[in-house]
N, C-alpha and C positions, 0 to 999 in steps of 0.2 A: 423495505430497504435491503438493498443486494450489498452485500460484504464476502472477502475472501475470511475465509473461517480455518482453522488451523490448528493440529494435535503435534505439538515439539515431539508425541513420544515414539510417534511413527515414523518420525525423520532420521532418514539413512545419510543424508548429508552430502546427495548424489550431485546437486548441484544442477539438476535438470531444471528444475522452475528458473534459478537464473540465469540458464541458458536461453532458457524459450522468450525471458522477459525483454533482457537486451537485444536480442536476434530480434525481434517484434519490432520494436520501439524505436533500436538506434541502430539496427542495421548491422550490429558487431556481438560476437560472442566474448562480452565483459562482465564480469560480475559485480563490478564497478557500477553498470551502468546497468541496472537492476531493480525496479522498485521492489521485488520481495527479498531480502538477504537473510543469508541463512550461516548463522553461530558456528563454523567449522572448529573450535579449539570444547573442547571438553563435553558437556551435554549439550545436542542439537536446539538450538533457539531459533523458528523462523522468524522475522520481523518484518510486516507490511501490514501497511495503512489499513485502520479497523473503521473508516469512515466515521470519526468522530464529528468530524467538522469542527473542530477547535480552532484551527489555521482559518476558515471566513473570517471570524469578527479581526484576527491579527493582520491582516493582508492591510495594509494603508489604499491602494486601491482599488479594494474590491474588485480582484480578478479569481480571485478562489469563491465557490458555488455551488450547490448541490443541483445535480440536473432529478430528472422527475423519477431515478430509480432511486435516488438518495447517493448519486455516488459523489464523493467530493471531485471537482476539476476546479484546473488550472486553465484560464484562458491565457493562452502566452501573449494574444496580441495584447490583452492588458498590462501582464506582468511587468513591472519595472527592471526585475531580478534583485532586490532588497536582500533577500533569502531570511526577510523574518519568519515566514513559514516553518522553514528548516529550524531554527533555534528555538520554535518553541512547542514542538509538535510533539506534546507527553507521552507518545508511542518511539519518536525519534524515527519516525518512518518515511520523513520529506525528503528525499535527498537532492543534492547536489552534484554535480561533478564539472571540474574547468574547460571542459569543452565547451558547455552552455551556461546561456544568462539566465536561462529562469531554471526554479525547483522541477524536480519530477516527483511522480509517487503512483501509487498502485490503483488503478480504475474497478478493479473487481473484474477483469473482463474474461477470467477463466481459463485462460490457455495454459496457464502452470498447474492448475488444477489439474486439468485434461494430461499432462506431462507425467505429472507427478505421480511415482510405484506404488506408491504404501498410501494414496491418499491422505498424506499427512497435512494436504490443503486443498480446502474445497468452497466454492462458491455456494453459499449459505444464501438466506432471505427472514427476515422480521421484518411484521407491520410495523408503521410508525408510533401504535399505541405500545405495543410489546417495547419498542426500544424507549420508548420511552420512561417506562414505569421499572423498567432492570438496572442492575449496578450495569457501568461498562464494562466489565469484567465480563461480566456474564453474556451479553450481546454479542461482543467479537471477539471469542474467543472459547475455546471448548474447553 
C-alpha cells in the first residue's frame, strides 16, 4: 500500500508541497486548493490523506475506491458531490472548495515529496498484511 508518510518536525512551513499540489491538480497556485495543507499558526502540522479508506463504505454511491496500489480515488464521473466524504474523514483530509462539486484529496502521487526541503513528506509503502495487523497511527504516519 503506497501512502504519503510525514514528520510535522521537519516542517519549515515553506509551503512548497502546496504549491506543487494545486499547480498539478487545478492549475492555480492556491493553497486552498491543496490536498496536503499544512498548520501555518504555532507547531508545523502537515495534514493529508493517510489512505485509510474510511470514506468507501461512507460514499452513498460508491464512487470512492482503492485502485490496485491501495490508494483511495474518487471517480468524479460517479460522485454526486454529497461531500459526505469530507465530514467524516477521521484525518479531515477530504477537501472541498466552491469552485467544485465533488471532494478532492491526496493520491500519494509524490511530487510534494519530490518538492519538499527537509523531507518532511515522503511517499512510504506497507504490504497489506503490515497494515493491516498495525494501530493506524503507526502505518501512516512516522
Amino acid at each position: 500500500m503506497k501512502y504519503l508518510a510525514k514528520d510535522d518536525s521537519k516542517c519549515i512551513q515553506c509551503g512548497a508541497c502546496e504549491s506543487i499540489c494545486s499547480k498539478t491538480y487545478f492549475k492555480e497556485d492556491n493553497p486552498e486548493k491543496s490536498c496536503i495543507q499544512i498548520n501555518k499558526e504555532d507547531t508545523p502540522e502537515i495534514n493529508v490523506c493517510n489512505q485509510c479508506g474510511e470514506c468507501i463504505d461512507i460514499c452513498p454511491v460508491m464512487a470512492i475506491k482503492r485502485d490496485k496500489l491501495g490508494v483511495v480515488r474518487i471517480d468524479k464521473k460517479i460522485c454526486v458531490g454529497c461531500f459526505m466524504c469530507v465530514g467524516f474523514c477521521p484525518q479531515l483530509s477530504m477537501r472541498q472548495h466552491d469552485d467544485y462539486i465533488e471532494p478532492f484529496k491526496c493520491i500519494a502521487c509524490g511530487l510534494c515529496a519530490k518538492e519538499c526541503p527537509t523531507e518532511a513528506i515522503y511517499i512510504a509503502e506497507k504490504s497489506d498484511e503490515e497494515a493491516k495487523e498495525m494501530p493506524l497511527d503507526k502505518v501512516f504516519n512516522k
